[in-house]
mmCIF file of the C-alpha atoms, coordinates in Angstrom:
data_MODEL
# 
_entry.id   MODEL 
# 
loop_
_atom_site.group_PDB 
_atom_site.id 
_atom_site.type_symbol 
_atom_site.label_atom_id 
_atom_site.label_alt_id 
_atom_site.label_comp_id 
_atom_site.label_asym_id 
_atom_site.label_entity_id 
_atom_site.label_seq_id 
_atom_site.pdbx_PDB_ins_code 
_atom_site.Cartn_x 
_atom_site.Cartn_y 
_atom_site.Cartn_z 
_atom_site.occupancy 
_atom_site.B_iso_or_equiv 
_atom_site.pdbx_formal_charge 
_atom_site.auth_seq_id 
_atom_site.auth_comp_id 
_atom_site.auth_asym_id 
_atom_site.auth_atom_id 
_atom_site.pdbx_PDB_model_num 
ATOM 1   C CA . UNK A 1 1   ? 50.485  7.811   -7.631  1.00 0.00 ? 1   UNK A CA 1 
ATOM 2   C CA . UNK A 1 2   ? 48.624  7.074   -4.377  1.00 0.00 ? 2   UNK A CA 1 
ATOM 3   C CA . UNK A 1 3   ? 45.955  10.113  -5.420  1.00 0.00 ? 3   UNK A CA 1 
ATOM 4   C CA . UNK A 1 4   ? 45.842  8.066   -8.456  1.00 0.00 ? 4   UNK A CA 1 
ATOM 5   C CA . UNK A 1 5   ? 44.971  5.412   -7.124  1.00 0.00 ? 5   UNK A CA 1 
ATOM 6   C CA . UNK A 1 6   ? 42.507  6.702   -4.024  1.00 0.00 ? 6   UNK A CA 1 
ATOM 7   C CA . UNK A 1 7   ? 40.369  8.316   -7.232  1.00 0.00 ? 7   UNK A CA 1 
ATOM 8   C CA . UNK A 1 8   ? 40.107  5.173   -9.267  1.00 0.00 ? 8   UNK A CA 1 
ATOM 9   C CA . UNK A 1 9   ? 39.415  3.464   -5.926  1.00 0.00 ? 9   UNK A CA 1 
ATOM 10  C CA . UNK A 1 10  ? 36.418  5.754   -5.395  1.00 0.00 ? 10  UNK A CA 1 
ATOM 11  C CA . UNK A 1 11  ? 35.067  5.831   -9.287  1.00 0.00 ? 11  UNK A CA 1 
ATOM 12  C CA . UNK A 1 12  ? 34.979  1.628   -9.002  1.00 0.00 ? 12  UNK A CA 1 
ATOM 13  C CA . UNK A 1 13  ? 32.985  1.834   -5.529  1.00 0.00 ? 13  UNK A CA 1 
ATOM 14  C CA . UNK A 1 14  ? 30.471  4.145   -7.416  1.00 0.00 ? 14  UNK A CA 1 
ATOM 15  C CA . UNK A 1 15  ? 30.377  2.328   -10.199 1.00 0.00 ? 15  UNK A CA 1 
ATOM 16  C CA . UNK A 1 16  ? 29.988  -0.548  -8.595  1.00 0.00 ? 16  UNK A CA 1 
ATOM 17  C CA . UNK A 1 17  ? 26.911  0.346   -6.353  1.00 0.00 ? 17  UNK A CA 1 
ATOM 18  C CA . UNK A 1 18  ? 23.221  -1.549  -7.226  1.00 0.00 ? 18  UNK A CA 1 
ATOM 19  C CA . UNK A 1 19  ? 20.302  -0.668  -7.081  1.00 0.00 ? 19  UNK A CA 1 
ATOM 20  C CA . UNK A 1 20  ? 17.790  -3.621  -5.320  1.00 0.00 ? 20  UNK A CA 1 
ATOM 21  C CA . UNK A 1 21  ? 14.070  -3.441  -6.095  1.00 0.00 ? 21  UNK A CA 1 
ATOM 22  C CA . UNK A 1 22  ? 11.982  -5.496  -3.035  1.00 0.00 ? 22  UNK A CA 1 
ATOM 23  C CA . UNK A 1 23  ? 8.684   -6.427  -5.225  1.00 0.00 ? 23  UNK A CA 1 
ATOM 24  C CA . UNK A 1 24  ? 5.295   -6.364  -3.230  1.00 0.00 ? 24  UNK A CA 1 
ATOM 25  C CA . UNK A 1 25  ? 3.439   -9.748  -4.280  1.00 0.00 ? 25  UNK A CA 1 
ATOM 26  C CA . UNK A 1 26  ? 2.241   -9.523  -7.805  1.00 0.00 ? 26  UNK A CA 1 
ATOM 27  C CA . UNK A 1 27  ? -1.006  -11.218 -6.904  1.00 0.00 ? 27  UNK A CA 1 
ATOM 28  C CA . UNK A 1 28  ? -4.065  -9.308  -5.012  1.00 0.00 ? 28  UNK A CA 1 
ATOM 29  C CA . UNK A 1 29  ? -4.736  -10.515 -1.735  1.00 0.00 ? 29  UNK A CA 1 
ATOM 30  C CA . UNK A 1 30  ? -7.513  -12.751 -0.781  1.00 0.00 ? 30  UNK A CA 1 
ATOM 31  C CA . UNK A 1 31  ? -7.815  -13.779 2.452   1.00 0.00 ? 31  UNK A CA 1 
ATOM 32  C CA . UNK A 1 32  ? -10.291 -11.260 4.099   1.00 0.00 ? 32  UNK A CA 1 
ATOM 33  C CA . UNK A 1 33  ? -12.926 -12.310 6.938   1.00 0.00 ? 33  UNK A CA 1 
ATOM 34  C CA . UNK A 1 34  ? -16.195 -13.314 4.838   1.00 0.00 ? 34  UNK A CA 1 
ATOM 35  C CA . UNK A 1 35  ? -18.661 -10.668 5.757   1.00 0.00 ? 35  UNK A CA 1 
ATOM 36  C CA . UNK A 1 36  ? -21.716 -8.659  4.288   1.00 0.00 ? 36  UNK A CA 1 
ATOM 37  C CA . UNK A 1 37  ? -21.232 -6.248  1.447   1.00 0.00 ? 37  UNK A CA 1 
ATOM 38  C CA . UNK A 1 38  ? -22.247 -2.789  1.985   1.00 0.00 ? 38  UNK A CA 1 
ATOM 39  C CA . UNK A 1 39  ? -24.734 -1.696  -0.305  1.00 0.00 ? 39  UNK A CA 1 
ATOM 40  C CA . UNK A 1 40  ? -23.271 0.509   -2.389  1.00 0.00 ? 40  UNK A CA 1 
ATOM 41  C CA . UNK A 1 41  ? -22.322 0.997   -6.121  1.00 0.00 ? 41  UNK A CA 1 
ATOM 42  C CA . UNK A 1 42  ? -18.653 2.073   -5.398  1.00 0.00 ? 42  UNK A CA 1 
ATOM 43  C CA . UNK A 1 43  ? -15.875 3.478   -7.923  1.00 0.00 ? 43  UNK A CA 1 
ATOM 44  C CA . UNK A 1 44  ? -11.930 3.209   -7.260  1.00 0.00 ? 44  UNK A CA 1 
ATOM 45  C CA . UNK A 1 45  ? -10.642 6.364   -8.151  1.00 0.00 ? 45  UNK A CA 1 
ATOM 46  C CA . UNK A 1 46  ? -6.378  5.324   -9.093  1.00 0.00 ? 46  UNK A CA 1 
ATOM 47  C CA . UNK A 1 47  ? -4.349  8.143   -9.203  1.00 0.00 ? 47  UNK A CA 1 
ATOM 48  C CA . UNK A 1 48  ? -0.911  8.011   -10.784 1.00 0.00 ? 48  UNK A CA 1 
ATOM 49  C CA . UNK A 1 49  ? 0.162   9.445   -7.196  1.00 0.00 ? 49  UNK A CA 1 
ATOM 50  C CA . UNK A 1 50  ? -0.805  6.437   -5.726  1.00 0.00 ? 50  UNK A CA 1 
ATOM 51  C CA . UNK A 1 51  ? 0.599   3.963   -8.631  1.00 0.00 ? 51  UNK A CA 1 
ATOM 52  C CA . UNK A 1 52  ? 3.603   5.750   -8.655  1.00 0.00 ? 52  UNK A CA 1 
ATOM 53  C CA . UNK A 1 53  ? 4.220   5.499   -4.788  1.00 0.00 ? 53  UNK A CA 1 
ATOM 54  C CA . UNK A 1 54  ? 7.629   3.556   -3.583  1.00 0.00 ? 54  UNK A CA 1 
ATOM 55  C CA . UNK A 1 55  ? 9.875   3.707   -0.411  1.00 0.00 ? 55  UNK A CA 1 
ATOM 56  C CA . UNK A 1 56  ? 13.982  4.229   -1.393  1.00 0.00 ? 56  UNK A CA 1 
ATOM 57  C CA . UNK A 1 57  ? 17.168  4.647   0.894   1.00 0.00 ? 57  UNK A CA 1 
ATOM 58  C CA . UNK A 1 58  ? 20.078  4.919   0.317   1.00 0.00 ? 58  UNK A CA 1 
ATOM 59  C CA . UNK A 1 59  ? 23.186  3.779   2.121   1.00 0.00 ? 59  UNK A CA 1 
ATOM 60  C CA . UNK A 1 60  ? 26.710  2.507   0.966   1.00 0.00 ? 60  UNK A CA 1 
ATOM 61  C CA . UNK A 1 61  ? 26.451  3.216   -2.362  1.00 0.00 ? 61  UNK A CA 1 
ATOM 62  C CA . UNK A 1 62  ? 23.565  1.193   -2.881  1.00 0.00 ? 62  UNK A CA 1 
ATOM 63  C CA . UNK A 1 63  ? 19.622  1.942   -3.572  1.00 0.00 ? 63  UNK A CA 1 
ATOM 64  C CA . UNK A 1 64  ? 16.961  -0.130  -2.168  1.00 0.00 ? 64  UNK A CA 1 
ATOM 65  C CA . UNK A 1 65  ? 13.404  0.471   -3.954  1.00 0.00 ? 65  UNK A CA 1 
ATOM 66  C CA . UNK A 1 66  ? 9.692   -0.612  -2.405  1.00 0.00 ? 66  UNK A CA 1 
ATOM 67  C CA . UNK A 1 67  ? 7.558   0.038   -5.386  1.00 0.00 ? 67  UNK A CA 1 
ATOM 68  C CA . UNK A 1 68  ? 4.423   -0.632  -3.709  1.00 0.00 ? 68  UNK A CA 1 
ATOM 69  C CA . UNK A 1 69  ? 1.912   2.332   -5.307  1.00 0.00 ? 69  UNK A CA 1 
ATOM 70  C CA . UNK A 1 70  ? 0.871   -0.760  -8.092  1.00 0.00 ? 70  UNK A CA 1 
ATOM 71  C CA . UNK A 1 71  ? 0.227   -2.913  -5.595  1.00 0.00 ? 71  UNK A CA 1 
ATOM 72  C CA . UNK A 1 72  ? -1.758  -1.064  -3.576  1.00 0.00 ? 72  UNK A CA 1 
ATOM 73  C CA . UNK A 1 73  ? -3.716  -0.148  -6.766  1.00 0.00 ? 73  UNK A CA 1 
ATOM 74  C CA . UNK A 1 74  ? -4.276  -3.606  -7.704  1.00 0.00 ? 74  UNK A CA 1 
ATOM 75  C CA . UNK A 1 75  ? -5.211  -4.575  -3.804  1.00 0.00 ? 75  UNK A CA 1 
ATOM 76  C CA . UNK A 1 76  ? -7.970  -2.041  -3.525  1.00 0.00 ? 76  UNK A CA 1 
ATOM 77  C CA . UNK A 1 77  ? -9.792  -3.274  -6.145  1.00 0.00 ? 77  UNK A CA 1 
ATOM 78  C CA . UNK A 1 78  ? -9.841  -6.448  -4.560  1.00 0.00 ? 78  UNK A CA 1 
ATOM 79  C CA . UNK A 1 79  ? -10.744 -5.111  -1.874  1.00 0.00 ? 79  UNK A CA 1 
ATOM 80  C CA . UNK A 1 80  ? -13.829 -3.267  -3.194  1.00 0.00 ? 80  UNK A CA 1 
ATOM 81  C CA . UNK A 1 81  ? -15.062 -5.714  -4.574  1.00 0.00 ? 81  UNK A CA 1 
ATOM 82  C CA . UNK A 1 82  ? -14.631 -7.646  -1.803  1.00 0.00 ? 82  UNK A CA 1 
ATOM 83  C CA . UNK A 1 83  ? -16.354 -5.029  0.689   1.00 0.00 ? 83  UNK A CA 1 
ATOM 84  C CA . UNK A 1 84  ? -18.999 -3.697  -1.327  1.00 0.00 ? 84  UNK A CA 1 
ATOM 85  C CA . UNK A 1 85  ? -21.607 -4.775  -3.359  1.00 0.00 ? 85  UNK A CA 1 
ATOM 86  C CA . UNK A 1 86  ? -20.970 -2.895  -6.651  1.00 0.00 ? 86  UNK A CA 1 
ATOM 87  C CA . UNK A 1 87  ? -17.581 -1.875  -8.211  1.00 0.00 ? 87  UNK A CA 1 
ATOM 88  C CA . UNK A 1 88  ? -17.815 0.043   -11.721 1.00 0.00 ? 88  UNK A CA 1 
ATOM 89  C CA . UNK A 1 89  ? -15.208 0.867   -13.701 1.00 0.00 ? 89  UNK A CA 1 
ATOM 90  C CA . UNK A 1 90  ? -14.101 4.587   -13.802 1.00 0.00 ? 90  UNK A CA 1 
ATOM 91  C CA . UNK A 1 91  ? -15.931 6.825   -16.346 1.00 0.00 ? 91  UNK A CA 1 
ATOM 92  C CA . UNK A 1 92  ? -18.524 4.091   -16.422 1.00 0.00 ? 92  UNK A CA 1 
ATOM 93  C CA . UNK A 1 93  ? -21.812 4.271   -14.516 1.00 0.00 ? 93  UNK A CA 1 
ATOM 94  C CA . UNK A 1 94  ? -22.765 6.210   -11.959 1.00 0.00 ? 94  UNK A CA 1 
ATOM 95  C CA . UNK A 1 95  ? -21.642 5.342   -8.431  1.00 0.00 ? 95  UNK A CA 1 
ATOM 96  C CA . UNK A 1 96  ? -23.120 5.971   -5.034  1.00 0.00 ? 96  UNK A CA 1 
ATOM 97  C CA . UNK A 1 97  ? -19.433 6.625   -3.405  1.00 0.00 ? 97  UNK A CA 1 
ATOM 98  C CA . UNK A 1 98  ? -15.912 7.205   -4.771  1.00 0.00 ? 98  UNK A CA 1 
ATOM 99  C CA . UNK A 1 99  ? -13.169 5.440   -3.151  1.00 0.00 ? 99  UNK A CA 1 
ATOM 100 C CA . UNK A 1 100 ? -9.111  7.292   -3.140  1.00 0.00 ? 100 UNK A CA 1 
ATOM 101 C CA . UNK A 1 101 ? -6.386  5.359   -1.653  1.00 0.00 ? 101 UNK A CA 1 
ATOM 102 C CA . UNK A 1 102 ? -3.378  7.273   -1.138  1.00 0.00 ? 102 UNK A CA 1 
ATOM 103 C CA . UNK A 1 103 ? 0.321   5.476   0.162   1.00 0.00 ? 103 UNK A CA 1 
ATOM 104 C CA . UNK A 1 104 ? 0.355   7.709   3.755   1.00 0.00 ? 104 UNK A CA 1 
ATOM 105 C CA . UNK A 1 105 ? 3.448   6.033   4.946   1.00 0.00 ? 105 UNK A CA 1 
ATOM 106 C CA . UNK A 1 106 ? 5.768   3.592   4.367   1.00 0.00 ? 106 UNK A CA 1 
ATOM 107 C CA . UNK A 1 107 ? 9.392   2.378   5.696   1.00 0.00 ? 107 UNK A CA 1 
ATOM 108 C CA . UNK A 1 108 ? 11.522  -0.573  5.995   1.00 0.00 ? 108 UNK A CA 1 
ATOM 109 C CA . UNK A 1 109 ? 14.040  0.195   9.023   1.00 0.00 ? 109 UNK A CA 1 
ATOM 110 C CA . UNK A 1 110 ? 17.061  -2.140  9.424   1.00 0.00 ? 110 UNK A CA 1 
ATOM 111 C CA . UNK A 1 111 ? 17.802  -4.011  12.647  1.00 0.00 ? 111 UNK A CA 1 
ATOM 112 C CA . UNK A 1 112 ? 20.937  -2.423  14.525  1.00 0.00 ? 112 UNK A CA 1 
ATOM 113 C CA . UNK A 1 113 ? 22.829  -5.665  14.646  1.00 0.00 ? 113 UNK A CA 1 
ATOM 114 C CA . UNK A 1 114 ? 23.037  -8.872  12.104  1.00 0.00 ? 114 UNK A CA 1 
ATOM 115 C CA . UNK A 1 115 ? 20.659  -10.715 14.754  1.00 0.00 ? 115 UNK A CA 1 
ATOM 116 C CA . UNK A 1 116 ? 18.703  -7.213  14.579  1.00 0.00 ? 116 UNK A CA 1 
ATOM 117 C CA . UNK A 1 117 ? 14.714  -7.015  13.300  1.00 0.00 ? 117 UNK A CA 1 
ATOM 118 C CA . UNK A 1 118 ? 13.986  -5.498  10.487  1.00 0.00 ? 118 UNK A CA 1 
ATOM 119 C CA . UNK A 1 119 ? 10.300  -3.880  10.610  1.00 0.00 ? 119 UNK A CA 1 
ATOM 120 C CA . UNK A 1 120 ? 8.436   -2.964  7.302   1.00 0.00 ? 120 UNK A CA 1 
ATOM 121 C CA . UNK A 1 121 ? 5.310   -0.638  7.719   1.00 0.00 ? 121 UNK A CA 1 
ATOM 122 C CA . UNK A 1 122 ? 2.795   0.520   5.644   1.00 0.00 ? 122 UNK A CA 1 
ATOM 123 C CA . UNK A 1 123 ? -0.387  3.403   5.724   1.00 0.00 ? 123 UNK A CA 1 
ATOM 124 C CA . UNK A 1 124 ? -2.680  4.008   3.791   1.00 0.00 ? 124 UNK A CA 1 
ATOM 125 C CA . UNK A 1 125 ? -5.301  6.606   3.702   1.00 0.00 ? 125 UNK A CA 1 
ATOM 126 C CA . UNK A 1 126 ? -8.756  5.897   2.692   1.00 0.00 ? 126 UNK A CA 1 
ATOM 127 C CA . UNK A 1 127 ? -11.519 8.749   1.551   1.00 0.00 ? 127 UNK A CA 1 
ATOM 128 C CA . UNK A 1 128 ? -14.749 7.513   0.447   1.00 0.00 ? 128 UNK A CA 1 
ATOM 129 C CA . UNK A 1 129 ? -16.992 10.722  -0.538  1.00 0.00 ? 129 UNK A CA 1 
ATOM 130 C CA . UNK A 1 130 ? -20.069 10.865  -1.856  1.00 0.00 ? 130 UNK A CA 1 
ATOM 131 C CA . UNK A 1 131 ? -20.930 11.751  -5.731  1.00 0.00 ? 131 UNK A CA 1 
ATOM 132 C CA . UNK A 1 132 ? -20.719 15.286  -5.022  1.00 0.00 ? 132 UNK A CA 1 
ATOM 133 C CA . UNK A 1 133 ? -17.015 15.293  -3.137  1.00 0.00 ? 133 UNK A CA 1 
ATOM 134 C CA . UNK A 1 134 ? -18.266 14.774  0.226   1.00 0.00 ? 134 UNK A CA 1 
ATOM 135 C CA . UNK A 1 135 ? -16.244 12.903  2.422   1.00 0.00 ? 135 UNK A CA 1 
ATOM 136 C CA . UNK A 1 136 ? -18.717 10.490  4.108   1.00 0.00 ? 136 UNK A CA 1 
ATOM 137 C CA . UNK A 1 137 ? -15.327 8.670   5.524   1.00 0.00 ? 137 UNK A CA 1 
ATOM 138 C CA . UNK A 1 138 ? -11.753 9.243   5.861   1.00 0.00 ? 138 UNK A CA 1 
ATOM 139 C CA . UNK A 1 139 ? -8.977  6.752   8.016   1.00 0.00 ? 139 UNK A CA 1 
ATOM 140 C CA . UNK A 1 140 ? -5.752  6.087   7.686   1.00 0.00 ? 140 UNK A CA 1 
ATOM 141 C CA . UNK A 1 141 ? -5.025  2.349   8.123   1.00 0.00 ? 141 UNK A CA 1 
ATOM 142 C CA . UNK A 1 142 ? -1.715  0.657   9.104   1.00 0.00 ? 142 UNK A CA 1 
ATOM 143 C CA . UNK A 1 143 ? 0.112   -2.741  8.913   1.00 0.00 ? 143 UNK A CA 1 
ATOM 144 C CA . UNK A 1 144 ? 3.128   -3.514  10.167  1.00 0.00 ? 144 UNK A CA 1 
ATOM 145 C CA . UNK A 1 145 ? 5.662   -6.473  9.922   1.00 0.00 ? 145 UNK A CA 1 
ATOM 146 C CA . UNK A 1 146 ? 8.766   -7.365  11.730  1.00 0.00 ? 146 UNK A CA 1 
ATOM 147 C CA . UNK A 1 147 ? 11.437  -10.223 11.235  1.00 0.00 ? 147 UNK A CA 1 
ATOM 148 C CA . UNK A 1 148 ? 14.787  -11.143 10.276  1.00 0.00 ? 148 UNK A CA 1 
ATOM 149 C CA . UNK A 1 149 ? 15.281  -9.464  7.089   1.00 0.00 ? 149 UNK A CA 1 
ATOM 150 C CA . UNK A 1 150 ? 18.813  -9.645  5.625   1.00 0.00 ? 150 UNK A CA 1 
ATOM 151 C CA . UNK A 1 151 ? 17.946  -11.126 1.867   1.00 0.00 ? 151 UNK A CA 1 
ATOM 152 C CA . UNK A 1 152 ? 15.900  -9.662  -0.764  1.00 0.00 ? 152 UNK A CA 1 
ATOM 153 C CA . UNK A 1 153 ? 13.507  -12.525 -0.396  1.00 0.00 ? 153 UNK A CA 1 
ATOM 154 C CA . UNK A 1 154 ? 12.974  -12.733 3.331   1.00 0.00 ? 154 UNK A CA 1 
ATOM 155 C CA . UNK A 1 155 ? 12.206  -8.484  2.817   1.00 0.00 ? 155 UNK A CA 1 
ATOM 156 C CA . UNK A 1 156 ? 9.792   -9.081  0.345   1.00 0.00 ? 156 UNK A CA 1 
ATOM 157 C CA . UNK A 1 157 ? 8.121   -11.460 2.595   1.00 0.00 ? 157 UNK A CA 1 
ATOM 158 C CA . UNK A 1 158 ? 7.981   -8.819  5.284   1.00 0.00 ? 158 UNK A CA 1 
ATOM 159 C CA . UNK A 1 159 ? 6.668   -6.000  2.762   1.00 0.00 ? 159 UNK A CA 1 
ATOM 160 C CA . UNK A 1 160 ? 3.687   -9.183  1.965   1.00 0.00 ? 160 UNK A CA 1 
ATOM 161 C CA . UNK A 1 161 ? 2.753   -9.321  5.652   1.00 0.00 ? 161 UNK A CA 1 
ATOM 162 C CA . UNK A 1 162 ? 2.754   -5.618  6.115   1.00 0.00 ? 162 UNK A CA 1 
ATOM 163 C CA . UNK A 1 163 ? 0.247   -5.358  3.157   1.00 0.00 ? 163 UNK A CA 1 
ATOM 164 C CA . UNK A 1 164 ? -1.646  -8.325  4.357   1.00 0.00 ? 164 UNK A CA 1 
ATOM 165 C CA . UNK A 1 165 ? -2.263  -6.478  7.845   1.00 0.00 ? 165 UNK A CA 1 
ATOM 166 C CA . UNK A 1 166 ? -3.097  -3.559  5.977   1.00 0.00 ? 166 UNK A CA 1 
ATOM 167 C CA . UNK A 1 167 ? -5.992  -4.927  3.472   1.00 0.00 ? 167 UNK A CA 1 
ATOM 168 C CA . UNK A 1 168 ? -7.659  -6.925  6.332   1.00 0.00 ? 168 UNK A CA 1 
ATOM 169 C CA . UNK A 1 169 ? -7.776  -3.732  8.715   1.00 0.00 ? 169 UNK A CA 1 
ATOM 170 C CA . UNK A 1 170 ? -9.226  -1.840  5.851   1.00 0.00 ? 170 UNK A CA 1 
ATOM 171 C CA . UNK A 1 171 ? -11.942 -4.061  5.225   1.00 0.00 ? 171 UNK A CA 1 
ATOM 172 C CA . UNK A 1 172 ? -12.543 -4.514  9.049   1.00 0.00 ? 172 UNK A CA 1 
ATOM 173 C CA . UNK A 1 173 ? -12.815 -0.772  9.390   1.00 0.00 ? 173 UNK A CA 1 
ATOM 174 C CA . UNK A 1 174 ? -14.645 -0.289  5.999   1.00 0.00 ? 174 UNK A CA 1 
ATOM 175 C CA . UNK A 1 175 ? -17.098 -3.062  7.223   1.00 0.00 ? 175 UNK A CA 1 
ATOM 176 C CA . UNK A 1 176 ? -17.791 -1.776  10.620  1.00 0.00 ? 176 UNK A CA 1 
ATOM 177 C CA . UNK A 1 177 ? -17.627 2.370   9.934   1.00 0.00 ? 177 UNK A CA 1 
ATOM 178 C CA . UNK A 1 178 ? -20.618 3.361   11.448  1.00 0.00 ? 178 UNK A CA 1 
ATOM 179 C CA . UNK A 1 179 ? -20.822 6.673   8.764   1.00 0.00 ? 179 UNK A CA 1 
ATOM 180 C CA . UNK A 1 180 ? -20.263 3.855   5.503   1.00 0.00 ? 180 UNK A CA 1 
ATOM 181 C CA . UNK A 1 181 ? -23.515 2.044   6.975   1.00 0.00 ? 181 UNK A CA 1 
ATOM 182 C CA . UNK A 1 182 ? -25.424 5.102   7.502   1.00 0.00 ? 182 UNK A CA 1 
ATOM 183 C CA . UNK A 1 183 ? -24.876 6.559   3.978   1.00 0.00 ? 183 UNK A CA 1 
ATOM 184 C CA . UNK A 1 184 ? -25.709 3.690   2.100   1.00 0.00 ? 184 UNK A CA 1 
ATOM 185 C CA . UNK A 1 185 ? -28.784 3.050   4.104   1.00 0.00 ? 185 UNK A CA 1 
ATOM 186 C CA . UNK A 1 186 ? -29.476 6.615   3.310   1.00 0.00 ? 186 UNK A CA 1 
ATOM 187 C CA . UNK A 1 187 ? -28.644 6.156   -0.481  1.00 0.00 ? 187 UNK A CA 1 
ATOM 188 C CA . UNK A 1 188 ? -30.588 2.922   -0.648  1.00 0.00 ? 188 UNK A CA 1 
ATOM 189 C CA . UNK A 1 189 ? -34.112 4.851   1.216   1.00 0.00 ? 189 UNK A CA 1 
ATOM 190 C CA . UNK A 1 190 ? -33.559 7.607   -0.951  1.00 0.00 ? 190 UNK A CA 1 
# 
């Protein structure tokens, strides 16, 4: 009877675990520094690698999901178009540069106590090559964001912030890379 009893116990705890989905913001983010396009004609390449990135852990029974791949998808067009002069749609006209953004890292650690941060942190990796596959630049940018995180909502805030840091470093870094500059000065004398 008690075996009985432990085993039910057990099949209604697994039964009974959730899965919770934190949701990156849905819109693209705008707020970057106002600065001078590069010159270049530039073309995202989106791989499903990259849509399909997400974060998951498990613990207790339960399954907590960062699908943030999309996101970052949607983001670096914004960001493209926000950085560079020229953005063309894949398969469409010739580009100057191709730019691949991959998901390098990301985690969402959980504070040791109730009172305990919770830190959310985000890379990604950035490859711009030339028409011919030659990387002209490659970095791997990070954002990071730390607070009280014990509801969905106050997560998903973090997971916004971490992005946010993200995006703006990019387009600092994009906007200042010394190698960017010199090949589209290069590709606009030539």
């Amino acid at each position: 009877m008690l075996r009985s009893a432990c085993v039910f116990l057990v099949t209604v705890l697994l039964v009974a675990s959730c899965t919770h989905t934190i949701n990156p913001p849905k819109e693209p983010f705008t707020g970057y520094a106002e600065a001078e396009r590069i010159p270049l004609k530039v073309q995202l390449r989106i791989t499903d690698e990259l849509r399909s990135a997400k974060w998951e852990r498990k613990a207790m029974g339960d399954t907590w999901i960062i699908p943030i791949g999309k996101s970052i998808a949607q983001n670096a067009d914004a960001l493209a178009h926000h950085t560079f002069r020229e953005v063309v749609a894949s398969g469409g006209a010739d580009a100057d540069a191709l730019i691949t953004p991959r998901v390098a890292y990301i985690d969402q650690t959980v504070g040791a106590t109730a009172a305990g941060p919770s830190i959310v942190t985000i890379k990604v990796e950035w490859a711009i090559s030339d028409a011919a596959g030659n990387v002209i630049w490659l970095d791997t940018v990070g954002g990071e964001a730390k607070g009280s995180a014990r509801t969905k909502g106050r997560i998903e805030e973090l997971v916004k912030k971490a992005l946010e840091e993200v995006l703006l470093r990019s387009q600092e870094r994009m906007s200042s890379s010394q190698a960017i500059r010199h090949f589209a000065q290069k590709t606009a004398g030539g």
